[in-house]
Rosetta silent file (secondary structure, phi, psi, omega in degrees, C-alpha in Angstrom):
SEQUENCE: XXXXXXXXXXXXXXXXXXXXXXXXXXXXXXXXXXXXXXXXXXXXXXXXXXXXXXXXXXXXXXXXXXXXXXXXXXXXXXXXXXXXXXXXXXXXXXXXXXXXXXXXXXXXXXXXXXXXXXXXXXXXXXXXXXXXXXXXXXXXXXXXXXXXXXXXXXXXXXXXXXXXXXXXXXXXXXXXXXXXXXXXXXXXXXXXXXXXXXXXXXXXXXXXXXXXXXXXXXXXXXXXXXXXXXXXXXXXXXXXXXXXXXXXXXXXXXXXXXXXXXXXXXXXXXXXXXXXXXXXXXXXXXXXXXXXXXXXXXXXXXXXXXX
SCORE:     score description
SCORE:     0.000 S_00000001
   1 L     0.000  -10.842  171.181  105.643   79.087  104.279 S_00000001
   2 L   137.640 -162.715  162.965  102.296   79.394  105.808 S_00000001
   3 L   -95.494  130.363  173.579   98.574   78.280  104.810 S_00000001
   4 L   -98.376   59.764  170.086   98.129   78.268  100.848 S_00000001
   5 L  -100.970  118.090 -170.330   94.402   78.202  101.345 S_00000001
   6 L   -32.580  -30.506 -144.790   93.211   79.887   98.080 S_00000001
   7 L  -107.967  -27.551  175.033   90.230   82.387   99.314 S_00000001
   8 L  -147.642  113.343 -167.445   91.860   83.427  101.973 S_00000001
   9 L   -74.023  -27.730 -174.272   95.350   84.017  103.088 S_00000001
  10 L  -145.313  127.853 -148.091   95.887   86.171  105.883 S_00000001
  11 L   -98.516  139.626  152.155   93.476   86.183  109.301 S_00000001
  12 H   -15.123  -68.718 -176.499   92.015   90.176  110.469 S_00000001
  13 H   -21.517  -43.380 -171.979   93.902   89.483  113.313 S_00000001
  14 H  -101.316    7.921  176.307   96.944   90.183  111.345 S_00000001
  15 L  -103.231   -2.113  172.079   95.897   92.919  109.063 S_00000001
  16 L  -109.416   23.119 -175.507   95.219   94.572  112.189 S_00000001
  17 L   -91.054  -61.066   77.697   98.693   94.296  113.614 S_00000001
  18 L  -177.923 -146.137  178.700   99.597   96.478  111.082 S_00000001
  19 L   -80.909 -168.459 -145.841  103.523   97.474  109.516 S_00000001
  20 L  -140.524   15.256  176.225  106.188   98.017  111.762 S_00000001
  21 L   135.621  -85.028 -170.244  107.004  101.873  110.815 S_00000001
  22 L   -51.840  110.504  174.470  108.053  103.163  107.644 S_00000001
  23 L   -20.166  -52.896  178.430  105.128  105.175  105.909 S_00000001
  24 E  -152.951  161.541  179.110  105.770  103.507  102.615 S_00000001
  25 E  -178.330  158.123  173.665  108.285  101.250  100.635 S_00000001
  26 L   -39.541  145.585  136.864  108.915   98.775   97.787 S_00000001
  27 E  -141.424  132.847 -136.399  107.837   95.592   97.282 S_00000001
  28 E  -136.427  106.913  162.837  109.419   93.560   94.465 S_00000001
  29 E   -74.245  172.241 -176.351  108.801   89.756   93.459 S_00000001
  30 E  -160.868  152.526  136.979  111.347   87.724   91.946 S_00000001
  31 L  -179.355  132.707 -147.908  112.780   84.929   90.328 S_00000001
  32 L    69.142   14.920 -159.357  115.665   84.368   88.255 S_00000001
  33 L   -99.015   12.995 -147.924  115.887   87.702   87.321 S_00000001
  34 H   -50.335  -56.961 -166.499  119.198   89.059   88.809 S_00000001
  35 H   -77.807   -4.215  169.275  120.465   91.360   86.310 S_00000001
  36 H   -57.278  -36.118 -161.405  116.913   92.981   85.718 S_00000001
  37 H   -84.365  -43.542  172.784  116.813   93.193   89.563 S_00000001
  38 H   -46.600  -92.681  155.001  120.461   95.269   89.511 S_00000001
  39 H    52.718  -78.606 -168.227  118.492   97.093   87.239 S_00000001
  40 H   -84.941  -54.511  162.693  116.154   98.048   89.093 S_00000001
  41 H   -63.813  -13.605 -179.992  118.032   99.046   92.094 S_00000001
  42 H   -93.996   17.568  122.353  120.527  101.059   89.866 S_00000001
  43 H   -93.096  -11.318  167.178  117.720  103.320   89.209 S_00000001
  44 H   -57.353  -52.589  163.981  116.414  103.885   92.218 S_00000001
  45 L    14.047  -69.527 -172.865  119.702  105.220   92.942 S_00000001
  46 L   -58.866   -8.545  178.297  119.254  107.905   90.854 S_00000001
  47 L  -150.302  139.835 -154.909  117.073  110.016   93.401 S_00000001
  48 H   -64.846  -78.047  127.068  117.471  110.846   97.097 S_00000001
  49 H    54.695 -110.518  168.308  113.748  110.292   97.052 S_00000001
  50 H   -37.411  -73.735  161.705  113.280  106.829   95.566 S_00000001
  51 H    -8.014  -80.821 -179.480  116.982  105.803   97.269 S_00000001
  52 H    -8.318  -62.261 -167.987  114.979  106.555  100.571 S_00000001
  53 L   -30.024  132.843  149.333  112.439  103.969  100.128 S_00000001
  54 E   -54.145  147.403 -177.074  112.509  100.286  102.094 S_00000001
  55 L  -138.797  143.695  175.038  112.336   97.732   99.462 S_00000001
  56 E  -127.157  141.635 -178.087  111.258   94.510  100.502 S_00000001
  57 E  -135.679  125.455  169.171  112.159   91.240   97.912 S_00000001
  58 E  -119.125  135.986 -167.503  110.436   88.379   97.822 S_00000001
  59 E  -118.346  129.914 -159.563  112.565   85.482   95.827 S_00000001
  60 L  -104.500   60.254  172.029  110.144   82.890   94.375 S_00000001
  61 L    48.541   68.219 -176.441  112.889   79.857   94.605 S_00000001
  62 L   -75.691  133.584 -175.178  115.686   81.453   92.088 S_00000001
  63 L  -129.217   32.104 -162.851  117.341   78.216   91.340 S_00000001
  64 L  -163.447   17.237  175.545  120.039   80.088   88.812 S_00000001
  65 L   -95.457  153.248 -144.984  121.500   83.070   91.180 S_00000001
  66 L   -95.149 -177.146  155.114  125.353   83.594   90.691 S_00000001
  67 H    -1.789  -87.547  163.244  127.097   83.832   93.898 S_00000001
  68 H   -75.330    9.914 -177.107  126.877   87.030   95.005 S_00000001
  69 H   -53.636  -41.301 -173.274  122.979   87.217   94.683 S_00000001
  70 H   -93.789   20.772 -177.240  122.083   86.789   97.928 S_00000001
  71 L  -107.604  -40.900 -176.336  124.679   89.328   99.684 S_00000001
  72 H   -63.538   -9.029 -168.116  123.513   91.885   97.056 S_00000001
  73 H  -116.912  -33.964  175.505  119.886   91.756   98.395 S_00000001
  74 H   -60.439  -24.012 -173.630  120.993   91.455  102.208 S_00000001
  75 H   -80.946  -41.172 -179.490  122.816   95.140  101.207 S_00000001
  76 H   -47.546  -62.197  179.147  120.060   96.296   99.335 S_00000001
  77 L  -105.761  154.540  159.765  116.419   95.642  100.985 S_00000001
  78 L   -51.567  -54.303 -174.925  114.913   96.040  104.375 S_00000001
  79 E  -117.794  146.868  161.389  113.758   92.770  104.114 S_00000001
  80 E  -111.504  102.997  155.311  114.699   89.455  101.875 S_00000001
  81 E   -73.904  143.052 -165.776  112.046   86.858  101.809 S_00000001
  82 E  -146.230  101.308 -171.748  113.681   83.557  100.567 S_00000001
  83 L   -88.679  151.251  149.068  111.396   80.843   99.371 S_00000001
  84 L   -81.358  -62.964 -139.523  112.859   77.286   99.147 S_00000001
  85 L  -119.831  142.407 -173.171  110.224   75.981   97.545 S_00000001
  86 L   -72.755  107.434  178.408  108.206   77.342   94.184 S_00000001
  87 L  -123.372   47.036  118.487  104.459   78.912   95.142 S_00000001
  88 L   103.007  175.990 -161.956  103.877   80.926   92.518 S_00000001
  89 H   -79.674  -59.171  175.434  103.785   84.970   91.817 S_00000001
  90 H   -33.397  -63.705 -177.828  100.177   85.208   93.920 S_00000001
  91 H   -60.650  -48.777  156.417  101.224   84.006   96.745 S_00000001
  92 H   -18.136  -74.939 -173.684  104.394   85.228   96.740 S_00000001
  93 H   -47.272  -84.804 -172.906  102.746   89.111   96.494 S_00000001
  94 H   -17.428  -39.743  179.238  100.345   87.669   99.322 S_00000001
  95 H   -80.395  -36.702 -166.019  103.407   87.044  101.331 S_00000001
  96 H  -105.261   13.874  154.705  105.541   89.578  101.153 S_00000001
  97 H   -88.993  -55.608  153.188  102.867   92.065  101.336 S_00000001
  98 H    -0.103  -68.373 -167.749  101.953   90.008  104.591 S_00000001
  99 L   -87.824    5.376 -140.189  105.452   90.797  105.913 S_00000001
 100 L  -104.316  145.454 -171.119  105.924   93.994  104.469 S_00000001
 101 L  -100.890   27.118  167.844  107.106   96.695  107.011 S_00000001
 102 L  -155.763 -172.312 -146.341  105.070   99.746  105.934 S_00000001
 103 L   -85.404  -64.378 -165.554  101.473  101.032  105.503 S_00000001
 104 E   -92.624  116.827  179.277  101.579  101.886  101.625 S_00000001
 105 E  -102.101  124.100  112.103  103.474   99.272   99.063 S_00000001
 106 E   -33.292   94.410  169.104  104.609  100.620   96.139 S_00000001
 107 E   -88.445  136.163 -173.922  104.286   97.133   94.005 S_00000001
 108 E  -140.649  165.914  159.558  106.878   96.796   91.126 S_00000001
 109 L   -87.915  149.370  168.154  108.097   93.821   89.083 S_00000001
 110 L   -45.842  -21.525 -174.282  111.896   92.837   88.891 S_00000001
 111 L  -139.435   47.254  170.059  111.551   94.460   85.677 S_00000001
 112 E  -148.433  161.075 -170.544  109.596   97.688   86.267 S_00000001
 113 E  -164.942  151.012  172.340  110.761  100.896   88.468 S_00000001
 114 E   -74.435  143.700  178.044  109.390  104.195   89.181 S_00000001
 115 L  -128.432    7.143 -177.942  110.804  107.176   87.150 S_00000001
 116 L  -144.050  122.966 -138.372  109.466  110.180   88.540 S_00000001
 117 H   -95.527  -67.700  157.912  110.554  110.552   91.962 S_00000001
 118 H   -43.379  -12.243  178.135  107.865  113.603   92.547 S_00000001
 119 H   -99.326  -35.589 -176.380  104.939  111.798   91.699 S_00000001
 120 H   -66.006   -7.818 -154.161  106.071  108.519   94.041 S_00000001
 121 L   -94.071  -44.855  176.902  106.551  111.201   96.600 S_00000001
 122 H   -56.308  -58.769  167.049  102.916  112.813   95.548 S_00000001
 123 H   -82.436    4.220  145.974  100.981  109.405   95.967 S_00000001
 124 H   -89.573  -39.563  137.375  101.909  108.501   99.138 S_00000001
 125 H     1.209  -94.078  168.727  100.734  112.037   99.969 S_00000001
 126 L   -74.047   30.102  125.652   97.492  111.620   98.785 S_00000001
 127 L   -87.618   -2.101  169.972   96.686  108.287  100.376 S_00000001
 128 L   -75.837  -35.733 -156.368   97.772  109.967  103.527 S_00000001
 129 L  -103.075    8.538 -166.761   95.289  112.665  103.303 S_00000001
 130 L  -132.712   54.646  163.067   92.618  110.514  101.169 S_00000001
 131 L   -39.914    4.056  175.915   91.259  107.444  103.585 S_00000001
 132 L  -122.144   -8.509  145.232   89.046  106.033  101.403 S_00000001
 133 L   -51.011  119.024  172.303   91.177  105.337   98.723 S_00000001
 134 L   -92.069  -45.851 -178.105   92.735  101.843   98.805 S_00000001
 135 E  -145.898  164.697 -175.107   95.073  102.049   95.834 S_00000001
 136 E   -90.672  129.559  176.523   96.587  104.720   93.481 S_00000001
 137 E  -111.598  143.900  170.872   96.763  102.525   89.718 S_00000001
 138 L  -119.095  179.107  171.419   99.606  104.290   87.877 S_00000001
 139 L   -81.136  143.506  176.683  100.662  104.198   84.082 S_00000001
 140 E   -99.377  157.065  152.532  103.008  101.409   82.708 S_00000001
 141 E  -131.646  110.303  169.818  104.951  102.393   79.684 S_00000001
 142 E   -97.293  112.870 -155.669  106.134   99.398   77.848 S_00000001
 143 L   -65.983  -32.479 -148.318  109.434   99.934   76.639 S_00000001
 144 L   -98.335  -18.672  160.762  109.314   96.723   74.646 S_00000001
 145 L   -85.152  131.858  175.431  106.439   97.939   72.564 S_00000001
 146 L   -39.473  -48.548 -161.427  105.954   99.879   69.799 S_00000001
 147 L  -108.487  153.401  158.113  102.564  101.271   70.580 S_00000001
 148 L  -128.506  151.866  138.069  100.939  102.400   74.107 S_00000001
 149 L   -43.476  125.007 -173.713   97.736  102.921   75.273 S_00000001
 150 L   -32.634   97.305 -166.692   96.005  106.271   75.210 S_00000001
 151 L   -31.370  134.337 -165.168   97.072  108.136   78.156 S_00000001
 152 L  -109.855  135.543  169.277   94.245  108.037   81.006 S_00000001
 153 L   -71.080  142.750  153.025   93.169  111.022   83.408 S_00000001
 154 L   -39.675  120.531  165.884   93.354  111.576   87.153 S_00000001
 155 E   127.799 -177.574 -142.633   90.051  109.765   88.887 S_00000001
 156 E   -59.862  158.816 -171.490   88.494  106.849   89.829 S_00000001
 157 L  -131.352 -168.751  169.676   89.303  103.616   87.746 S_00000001
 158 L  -145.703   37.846  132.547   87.791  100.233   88.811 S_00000001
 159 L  -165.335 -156.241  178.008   91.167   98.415   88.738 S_00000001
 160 L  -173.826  168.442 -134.947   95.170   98.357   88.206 S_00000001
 161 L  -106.353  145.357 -154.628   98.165   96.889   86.924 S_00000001
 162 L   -83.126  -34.130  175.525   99.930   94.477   89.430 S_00000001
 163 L   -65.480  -12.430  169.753  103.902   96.010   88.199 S_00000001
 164 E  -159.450   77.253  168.727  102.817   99.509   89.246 S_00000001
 165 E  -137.738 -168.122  168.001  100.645  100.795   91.662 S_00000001
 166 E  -128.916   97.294 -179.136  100.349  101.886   95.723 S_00000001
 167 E  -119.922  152.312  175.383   97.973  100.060   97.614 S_00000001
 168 E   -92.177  101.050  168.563   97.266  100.210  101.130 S_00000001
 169 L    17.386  -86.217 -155.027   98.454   97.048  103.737 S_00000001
 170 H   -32.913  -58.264 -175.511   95.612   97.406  105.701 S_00000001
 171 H   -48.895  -86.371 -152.837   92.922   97.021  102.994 S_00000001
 172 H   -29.918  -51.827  179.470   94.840   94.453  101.300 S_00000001
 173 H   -54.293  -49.739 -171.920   95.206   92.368  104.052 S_00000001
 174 H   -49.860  -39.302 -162.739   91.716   92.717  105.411 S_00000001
 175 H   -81.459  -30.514  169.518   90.132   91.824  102.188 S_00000001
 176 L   140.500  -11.769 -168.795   91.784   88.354  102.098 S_00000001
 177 L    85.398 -154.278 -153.614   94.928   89.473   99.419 S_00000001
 178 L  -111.886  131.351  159.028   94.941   88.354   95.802 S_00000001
 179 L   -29.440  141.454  157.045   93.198   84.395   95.251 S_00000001
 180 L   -89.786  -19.781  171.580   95.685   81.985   95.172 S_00000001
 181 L   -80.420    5.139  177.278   93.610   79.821   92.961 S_00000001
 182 L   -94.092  -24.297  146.228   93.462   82.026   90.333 S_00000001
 183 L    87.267  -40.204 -178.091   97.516   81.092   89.452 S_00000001
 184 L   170.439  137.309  176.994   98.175   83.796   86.982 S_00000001
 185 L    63.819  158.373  169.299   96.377   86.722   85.510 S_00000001
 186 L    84.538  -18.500  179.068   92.874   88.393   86.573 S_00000001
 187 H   -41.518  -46.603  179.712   94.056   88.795   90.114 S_00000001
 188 H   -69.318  -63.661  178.126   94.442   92.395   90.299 S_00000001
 189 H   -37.333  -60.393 -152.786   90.442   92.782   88.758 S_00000001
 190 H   -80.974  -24.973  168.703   89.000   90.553   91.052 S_00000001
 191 H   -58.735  -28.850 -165.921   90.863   92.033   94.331 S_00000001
 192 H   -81.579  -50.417 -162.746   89.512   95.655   92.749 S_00000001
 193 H   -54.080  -78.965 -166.554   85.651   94.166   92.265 S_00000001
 194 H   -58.934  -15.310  174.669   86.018   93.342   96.474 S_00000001
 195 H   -71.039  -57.682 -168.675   88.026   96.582   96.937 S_00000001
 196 H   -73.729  -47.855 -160.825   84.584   98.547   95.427 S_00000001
 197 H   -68.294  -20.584  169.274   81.927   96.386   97.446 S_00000001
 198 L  -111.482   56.638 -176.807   83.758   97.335  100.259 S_00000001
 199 L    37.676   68.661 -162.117   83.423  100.592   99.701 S_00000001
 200 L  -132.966 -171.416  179.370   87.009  101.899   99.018 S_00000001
 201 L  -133.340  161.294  151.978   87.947  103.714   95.996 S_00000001
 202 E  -121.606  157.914  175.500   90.754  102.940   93.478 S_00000001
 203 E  -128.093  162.224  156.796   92.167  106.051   91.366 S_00000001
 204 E  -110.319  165.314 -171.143   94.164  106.343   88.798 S_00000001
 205 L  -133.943  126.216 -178.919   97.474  109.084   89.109 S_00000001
 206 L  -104.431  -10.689  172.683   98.951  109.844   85.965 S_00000001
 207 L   -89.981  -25.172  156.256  101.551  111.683   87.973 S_00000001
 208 L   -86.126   65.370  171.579  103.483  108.402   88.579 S_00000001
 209 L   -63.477  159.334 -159.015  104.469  106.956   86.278 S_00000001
 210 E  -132.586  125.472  153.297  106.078  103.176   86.110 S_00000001
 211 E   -53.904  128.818  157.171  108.810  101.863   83.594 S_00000001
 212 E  -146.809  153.958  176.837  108.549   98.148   82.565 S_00000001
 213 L  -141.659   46.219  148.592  110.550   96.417   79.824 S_00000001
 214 L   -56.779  162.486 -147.301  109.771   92.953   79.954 S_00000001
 215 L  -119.944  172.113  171.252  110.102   91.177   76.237 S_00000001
 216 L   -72.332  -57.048  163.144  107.765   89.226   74.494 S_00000001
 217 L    -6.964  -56.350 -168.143  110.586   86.785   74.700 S_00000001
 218 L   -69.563  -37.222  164.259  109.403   86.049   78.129 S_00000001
 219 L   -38.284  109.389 -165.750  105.981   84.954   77.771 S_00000001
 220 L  -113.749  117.071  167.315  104.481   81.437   78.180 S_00000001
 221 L   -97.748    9.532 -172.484  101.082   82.584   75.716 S_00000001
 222 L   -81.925  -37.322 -142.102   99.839   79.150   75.951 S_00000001
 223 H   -92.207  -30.740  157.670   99.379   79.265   79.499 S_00000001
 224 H   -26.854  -40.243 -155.567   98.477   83.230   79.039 S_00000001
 225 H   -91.315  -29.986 -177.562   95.734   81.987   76.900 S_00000001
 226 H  -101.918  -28.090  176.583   94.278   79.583   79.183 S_00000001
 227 H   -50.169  -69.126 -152.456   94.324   81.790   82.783 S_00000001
 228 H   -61.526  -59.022 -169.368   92.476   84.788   81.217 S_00000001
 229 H   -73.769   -7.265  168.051   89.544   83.572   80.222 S_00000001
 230 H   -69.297  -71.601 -138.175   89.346   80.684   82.953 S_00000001
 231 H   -94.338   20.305  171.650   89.999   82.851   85.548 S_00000001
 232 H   -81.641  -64.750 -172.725   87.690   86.082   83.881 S_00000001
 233 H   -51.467  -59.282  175.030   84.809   83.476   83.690 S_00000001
 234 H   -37.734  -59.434  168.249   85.596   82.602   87.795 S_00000001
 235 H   -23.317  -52.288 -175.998   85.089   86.060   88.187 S_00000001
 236 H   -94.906  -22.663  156.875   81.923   86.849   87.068 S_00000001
 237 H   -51.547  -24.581 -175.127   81.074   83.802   88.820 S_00000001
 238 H   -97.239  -42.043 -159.970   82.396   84.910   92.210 S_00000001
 239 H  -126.004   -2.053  178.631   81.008   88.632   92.185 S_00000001
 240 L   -72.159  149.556  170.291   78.343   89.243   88.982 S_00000001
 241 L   -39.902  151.352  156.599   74.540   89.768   89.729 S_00000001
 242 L   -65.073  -33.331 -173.787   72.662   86.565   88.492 S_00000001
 243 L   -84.855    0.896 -173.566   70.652   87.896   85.994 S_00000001
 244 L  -116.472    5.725 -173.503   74.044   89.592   84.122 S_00000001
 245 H   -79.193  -43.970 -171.436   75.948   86.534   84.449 S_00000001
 246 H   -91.378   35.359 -175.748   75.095   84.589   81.036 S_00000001
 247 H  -104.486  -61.990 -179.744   75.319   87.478   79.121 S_00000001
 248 H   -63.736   -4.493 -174.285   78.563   88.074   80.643 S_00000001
 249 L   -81.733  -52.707  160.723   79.706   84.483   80.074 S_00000001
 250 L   -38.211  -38.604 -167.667   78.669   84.938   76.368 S_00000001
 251 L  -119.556   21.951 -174.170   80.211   87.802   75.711 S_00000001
 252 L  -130.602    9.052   77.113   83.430   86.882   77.442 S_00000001
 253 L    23.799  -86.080  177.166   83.093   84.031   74.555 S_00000001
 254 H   -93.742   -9.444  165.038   83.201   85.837   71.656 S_00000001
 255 H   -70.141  -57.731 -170.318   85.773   88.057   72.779 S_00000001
 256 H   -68.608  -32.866  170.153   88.468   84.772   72.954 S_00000001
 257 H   -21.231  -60.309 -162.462   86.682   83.808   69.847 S_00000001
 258 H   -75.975  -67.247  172.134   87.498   86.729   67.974 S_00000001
 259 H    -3.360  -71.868 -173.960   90.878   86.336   69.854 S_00000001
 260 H   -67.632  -12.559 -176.915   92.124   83.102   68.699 S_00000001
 261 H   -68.543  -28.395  179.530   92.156   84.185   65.256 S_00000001
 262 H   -70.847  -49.746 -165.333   95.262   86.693   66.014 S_00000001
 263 H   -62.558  -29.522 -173.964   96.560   84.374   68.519 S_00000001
 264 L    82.709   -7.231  176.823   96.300   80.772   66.828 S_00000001
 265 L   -83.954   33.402 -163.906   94.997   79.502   70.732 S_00000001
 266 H   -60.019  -41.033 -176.240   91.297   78.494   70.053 S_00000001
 267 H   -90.476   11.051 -169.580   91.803   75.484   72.341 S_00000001
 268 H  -105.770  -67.792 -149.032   93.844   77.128   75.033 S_00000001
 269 H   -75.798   -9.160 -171.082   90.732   80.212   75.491 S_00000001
 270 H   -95.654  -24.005  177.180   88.219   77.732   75.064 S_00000001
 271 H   -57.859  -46.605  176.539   89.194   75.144   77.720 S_00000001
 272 H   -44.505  -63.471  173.835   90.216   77.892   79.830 S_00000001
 273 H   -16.180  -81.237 -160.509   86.199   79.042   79.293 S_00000001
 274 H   -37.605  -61.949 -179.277   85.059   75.461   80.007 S_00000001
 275 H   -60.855  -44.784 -168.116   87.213   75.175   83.385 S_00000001
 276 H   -48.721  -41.599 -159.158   86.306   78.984   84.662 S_00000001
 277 H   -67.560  -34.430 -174.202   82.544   77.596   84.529 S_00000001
 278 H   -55.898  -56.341 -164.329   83.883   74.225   86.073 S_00000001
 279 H   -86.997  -45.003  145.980   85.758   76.032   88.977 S_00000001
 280 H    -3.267  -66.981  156.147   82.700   78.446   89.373 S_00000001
 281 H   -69.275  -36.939 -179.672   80.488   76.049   90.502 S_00000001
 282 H   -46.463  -26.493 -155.202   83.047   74.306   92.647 S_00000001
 283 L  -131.120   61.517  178.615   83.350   77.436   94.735 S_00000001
 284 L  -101.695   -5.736  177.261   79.955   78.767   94.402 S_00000001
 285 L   -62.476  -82.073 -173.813   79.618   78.288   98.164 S_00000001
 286 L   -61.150   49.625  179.450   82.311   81.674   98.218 S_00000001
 287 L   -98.333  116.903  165.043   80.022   83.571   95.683 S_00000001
 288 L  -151.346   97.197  159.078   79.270   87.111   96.827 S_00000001
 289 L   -28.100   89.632  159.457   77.458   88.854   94.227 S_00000001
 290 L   -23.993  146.395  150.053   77.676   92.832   93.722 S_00000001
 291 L   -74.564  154.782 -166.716   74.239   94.345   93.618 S_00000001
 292 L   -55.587  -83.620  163.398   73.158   95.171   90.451 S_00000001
 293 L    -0.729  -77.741 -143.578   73.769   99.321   90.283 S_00000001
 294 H   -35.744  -57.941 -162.304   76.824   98.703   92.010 S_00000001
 295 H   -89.202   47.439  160.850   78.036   96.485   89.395 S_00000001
 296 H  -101.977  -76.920 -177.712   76.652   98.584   86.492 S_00000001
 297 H   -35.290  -82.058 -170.048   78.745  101.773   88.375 S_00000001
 298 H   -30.781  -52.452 -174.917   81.896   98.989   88.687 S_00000001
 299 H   -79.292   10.310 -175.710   81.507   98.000   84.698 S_00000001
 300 H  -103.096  -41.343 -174.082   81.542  101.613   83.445 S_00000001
 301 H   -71.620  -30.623  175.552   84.622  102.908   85.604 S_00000001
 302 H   -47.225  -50.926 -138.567   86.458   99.243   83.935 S_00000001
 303 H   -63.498   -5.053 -165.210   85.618  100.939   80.269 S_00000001
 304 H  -107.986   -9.940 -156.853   88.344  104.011   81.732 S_00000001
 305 L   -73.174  153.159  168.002   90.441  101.276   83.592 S_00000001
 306 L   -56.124  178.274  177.712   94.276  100.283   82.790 S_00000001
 307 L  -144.017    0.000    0.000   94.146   96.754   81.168 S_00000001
C-alpha cells in the first residue's frame, strides 16, 4: 500500500502530476458498511447532476461483505480501491485522494450524501473561478440528532468537517494530506491550520448541504475521548506561537475537565492530555509555528468554524 510515514504521505512530485480528467467527483471511505453504502448510491441516483459524478471508494479491509459487494462497486465507481490489510480512515482518505481521478473531491462518508444537487453543482463553480480557495466546508445535518447547530453564513471559516466538504487535489496533496499519526479525530483542523499558513482560504457554503445519519450506536467514546484531546494538544504543539502555547494547553484542560463530568471519561481525556504533550515533544523537530497575528486571525475565524 505505499509509505505510512506519518508527516508526510505523498512526494510534490506527485501532487504535481495532477488527476487524470474529470473536473470533480466523489470520494467515499469504507468499511463494513454495505447497506449504508447502497444508500448512498441510491441517492445519488436521484439527480442527473449528482448521477454524473465519478465516485471513487476506498474499502478499508471489509472483512463482512456479502457476495455481491464487490461487483456492486466495480458497476458503481470510477475507481475501487481494495485494501487487504486494515490502515485506518487517515490513510485511507490519504490514499484514495492520492489516486483520485479529478481536481476537486467532494469527500463523503459511507453514511453521508449530498442533497442539493444545485449547490454541489455551485461549489465546484466557485473553486473554478476562486484559486485561492482550497476547500468549500459545507453543513452536516445529523439526522440522528435531535438538535443541530446554529446555521453558519457564507465566508471564510478556519476549518471543516471530514463527511462533507470539496477540497482541492492539488493543495491537498502538496501540503503533505491529513497526519497519519494523529489515528482518529483533529485531522481535518490541523490540515486547515497548514491550509491558512500557506496562504489558501477555506469557506464555508451553506448552499450545499450534506446528509449524515450515523447513530450513536456506532461510536467507540472511549477511544473518542482519548484522540481529541491527545491529538488537540499535538496540535498546538505542531503549529501554536510559543508564548500562546501553555495557555492553550491549560485551557484545552479544563475544557476535558469540565467534559468528563457529562461523559464519565476523566481518565480517557486526561491520558489523552498527558500523551498529546508526550508525542509533542517527540516530533518537535516537525514544529512549524504560525506567527502570532496569523494565529490570532486563524483562532477567531475557528470561533465561526463547523465543529
Amino acid at each position: 500500500m505505499g509509505d505510512r510515514t506519518p508527516s508526510k504521505i505523498v512526494t510534490e512530485a506527485e501532487a504535481a502530476s495532477g488527476a487524470s480528467g474529470h473536473a470533480a467527483g466523489i470520494v467515499i471511505i469504507t468499511r463494513n458498511r454495505f447497506e449504508d453504502l447502497k444508500t448512498v448510491f441510491a441517492r445519488l441516483q436521484l439527480d442527473a447532476y449528482l448521477k454524473g459524478l465519478p465516485v471513487l471508494v476506498y474499502d478499508d479491509a471489509s472483512d463482512s461483505a456479502p457476495e455481491d459487494y464487490w461487483h456492486f462497486l466495480e458497476a458503481s465507481c470510477v475507481k475501487v480501491l481494495r485494501a487487504t490489510d486494515r490502515y485506518g480512515y487517515i490513510y485511507a482518505r490519504n490514499e484514495a485522494n492520492r489516486q483520485a481521478p479529478f481536481d476537486l473531491i467532494f469527500s463523503l462518508d459511507d453514511d453521508s450524501c449530498l442533497i442539493d444537487a444545485g449547490g454541489a453543482r455551485n461549489a465546484v463553480r466557485y473553486l473554478e473561478n476562486n484559486p485561492s480557495v482550497a476547500v468549500l466546508s459545507f453543513p452536516v445535518i445529523e439526522t440522528h440528532q435531535m438538535s443541530h447547530a446554529p446555521a453558519m453564513p457564507a465566508g471564510p471559516c478556519a476549518s471543516f468537517i471530514g463527511c462533507g466538504h470539496l477540497i482541492r487535489r492539488e493543495v491537498f496533496l502538496k501540503l503533505g494530506g491529513y497526519r497519519v499519526d494523529f489515528v482518529h479525530q483533529v485531522e481535518e483542523l490541523e490540515l486547515a491550520m497548514r491550509i491558512y499558513q500557506a496562504g489558501y482560504e477555506i469557506r464555508h457554503f451553506p448552499e450545499c448541504p450534506v446528509e449524515h445519519w450515523s447513530s450513536d450506536a456506532s461510536r467507540d467514546w472511549r477511544r473518542m475521548g482519548y484522540y481529541g484531546p491527545r491529538n488537540q494538544v499535538f496540535m498546538h504543539f505542531l503549529h501554536t506561537p510559543a508564548v500562546l502555547l501553555p495557555f492553550e494547553l491549560l485551557r484545552l484542560l479544563c475544557k476535558y475537565g469540565k467534559l468528563s463530568f457529562r461523559t464519565g471519561l476523566p481518565g480517557c481525556h486526561f491520558r489523552g492530555w498527558i500523551d498529546g504533550i508526550g508525542t509533542g515533544i517527540k516530533n518537535r523537530r516537525e514544529r512549524k509555528a504560525m506567527g502570532f497575528r496569523k494565529y490570532l486571525e486563524f483562532r477567531n475565524l475557528q470561533r465561526r468554524s463547523p465543529q
